[in-house]
C-alpha positions in Angstrom: 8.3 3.6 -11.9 5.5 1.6 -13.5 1.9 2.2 -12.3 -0.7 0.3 -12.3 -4.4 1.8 -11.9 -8.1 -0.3 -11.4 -6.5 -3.6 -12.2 -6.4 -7.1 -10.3 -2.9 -8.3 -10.1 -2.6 -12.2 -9.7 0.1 -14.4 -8.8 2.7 -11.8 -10.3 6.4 -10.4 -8.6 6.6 -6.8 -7.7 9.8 -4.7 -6.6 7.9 -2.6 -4.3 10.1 0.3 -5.1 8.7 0.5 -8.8 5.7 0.2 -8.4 2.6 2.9 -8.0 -0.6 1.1 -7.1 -4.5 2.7 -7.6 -7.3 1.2 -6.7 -5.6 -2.0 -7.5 -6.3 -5.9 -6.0 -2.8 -7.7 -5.6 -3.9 -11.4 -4.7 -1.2 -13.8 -4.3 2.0 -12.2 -5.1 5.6 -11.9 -4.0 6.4 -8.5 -3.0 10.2 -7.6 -2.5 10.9 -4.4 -0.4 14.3 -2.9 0.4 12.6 0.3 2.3 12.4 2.4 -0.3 9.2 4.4 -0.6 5.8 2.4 -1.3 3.2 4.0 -3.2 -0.5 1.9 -3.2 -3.5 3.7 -3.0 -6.6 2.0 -2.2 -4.9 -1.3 -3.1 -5.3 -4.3 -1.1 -3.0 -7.1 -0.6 -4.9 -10.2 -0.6 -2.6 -13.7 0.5 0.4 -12.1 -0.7 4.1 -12.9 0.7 6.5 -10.0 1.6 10.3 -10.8 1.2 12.2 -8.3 3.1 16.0 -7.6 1.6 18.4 -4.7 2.3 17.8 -1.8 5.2 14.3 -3.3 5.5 15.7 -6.8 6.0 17.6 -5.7 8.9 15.0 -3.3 10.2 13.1 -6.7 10.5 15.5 -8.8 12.1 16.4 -5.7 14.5 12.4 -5.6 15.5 12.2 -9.5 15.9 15.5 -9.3 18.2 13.9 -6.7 20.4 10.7 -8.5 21.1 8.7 -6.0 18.9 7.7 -8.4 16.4 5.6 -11.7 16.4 7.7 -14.7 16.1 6.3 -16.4 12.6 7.7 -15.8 8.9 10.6 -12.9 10.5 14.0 -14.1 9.3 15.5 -14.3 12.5 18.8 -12.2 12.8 22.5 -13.6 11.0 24.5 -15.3 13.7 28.0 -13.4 13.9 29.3 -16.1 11.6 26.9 -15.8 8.8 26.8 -12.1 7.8 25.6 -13.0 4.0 22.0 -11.5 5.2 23.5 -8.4 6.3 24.5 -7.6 2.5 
Protein backbone atom coordinates (compact mmCIF):
# COMPACT_ATOMS: atom_id res chain seq x y z
CA UNK A 1 0.00 0.00 0.00
CA UNK A 2 1.52 3.37 -0.90
CA UNK A 3 0.69 6.38 1.38
CA UNK A 4 0.54 9.53 0.72
CA UNK A 5 0.67 12.26 3.74
CA UNK A 6 0.12 16.54 3.43
CA UNK A 7 0.33 16.51 -0.30
CA UNK A 8 -2.01 17.87 -3.13
CA UNK A 9 -2.69 15.19 -5.63
CA UNK A 10 -3.68 16.60 -9.21
CA UNK A 11 -5.01 15.08 -12.22
CA UNK A 12 -3.34 11.63 -11.21
CA UNK A 13 -5.09 7.68 -11.24
CA UNK A 14 -5.49 6.01 -7.96
CA UNK A 15 -6.48 2.23 -7.21
CA UNK A 16 -8.30 2.98 -4.18
CA UNK A 17 -7.31 -0.19 -2.64
CA UNK A 18 -3.51 1.02 -2.46
CA UNK A 19 -3.77 3.85 -1.45
CA UNK A 20 -3.58 5.45 2.32
CA UNK A 21 -4.47 9.13 2.23
CA UNK A 22 -3.46 12.01 5.24
CA UNK A 23 -4.41 15.12 5.23
CA UNK A 24 -4.14 15.01 1.47
CA UNK A 25 -6.13 17.24 -1.44
CA UNK A 26 -7.07 14.88 -4.47
CA UNK A 27 -8.36 17.48 -7.13
CA UNK A 28 -9.25 16.04 -10.39
CA UNK A 29 -8.51 12.43 -10.46
CA UNK A 30 -9.81 9.03 -11.53
CA UNK A 31 -10.39 6.94 -8.63
CA UNK A 32 -11.02 3.09 -9.30
CA UNK A 33 -12.61 1.13 -6.47
CA UNK A 34 -13.45 -2.65 -6.46
CA UNK A 35 -14.74 -2.41 -2.57
CA UNK A 36 -11.91 -3.19 -1.03
CA UNK A 37 -11.08 -1.08 2.07
CA UNK A 38 -10.44 2.80 1.62
CA UNK A 39 -8.16 4.48 3.88
CA UNK A 40 -8.25 8.70 3.48
CA UNK A 41 -7.93 10.70 6.45
CA UNK A 42 -8.74 14.15 6.34
CA UNK A 43 -8.43 14.06 2.56
CA UNK A 44 -10.79 15.76 0.32
CA UNK A 45 -11.89 14.80 -3.12
CA UNK A 46 -12.19 17.87 -5.02
CA UNK A 47 -13.94 17.25 -8.92
CA UNK A 48 -12.67 13.82 -8.95
CA UNK A 49 -14.50 10.87 -11.07
CA UNK A 50 -15.11 7.43 -9.32
CA UNK A 51 -15.09 4.35 -11.62
CA UNK A 52 -16.76 1.55 -9.94
CA UNK A 53 -15.42 -2.16 -11.15
CA UNK A 54 -15.87 -5.59 -9.49
CA UNK A 55 -18.28 -6.30 -6.14
CA UNK A 56 -18.55 -2.42 -5.96
CA UNK A 57 -19.61 -2.25 -9.57
CA UNK A 58 -22.45 -4.40 -8.94
CA UNK A 59 -23.29 -3.06 -5.56
CA UNK A 60 -23.88 0.05 -7.73
CA UNK A 61 -25.89 -1.14 -10.39
CA UNK A 62 -27.93 -3.32 -7.57
CA UNK A 63 -28.64 0.23 -5.65
CA UNK A 64 -29.52 2.09 -8.96
CA UNK A 65 -32.02 -0.99 -9.82
CA UNK A 66 -33.70 -0.66 -6.47
CA UNK A 67 -34.44 3.03 -6.60
CA UNK A 68 -31.80 3.81 -3.87
CA UNK A 69 -29.58 5.77 -6.07
CA UNK A 70 -29.93 9.02 -8.09
CA UNK A 71 -30.17 8.39 -11.73
CA UNK A 72 -26.92 10.33 -13.21
CA UNK A 73 -23.23 8.83 -13.89
CA UNK A 74 -24.55 4.98 -12.20
CA UNK A 75 -23.86 2.44 -14.92
CA UNK A 76 -27.08 1.17 -15.21
CA UNK A 77 -27.36 -2.68 -14.64
CA UNK A 78 -26.00 -5.46 -17.77
CA UNK A 79 -29.03 -6.57 -19.67
CA UNK A 80 -29.16 -10.52 -19.42
CA UNK A 81 -27.40 -10.60 -22.76
CA UNK A 82 -24.46 -8.58 -21.92
CA UNK A 83 -22.91 -9.99 -18.77
CA UNK A 84 -19.21 -8.56 -19.67
CA UNK A 85 -19.98 -5.92 -16.60
CA UNK A 86 -20.65 -8.59 -14.27
CA UNK A 87 -16.88 -9.82 -14.59
Amino acid sequence: MEKFEGKTLSKAIFVMEDCYFINCVLTDCDLFYSGGDVEAVNTPMQNCRWHFRGPALRTMQLMHTAGMLKPGNVPPPPSPGNKSMMN
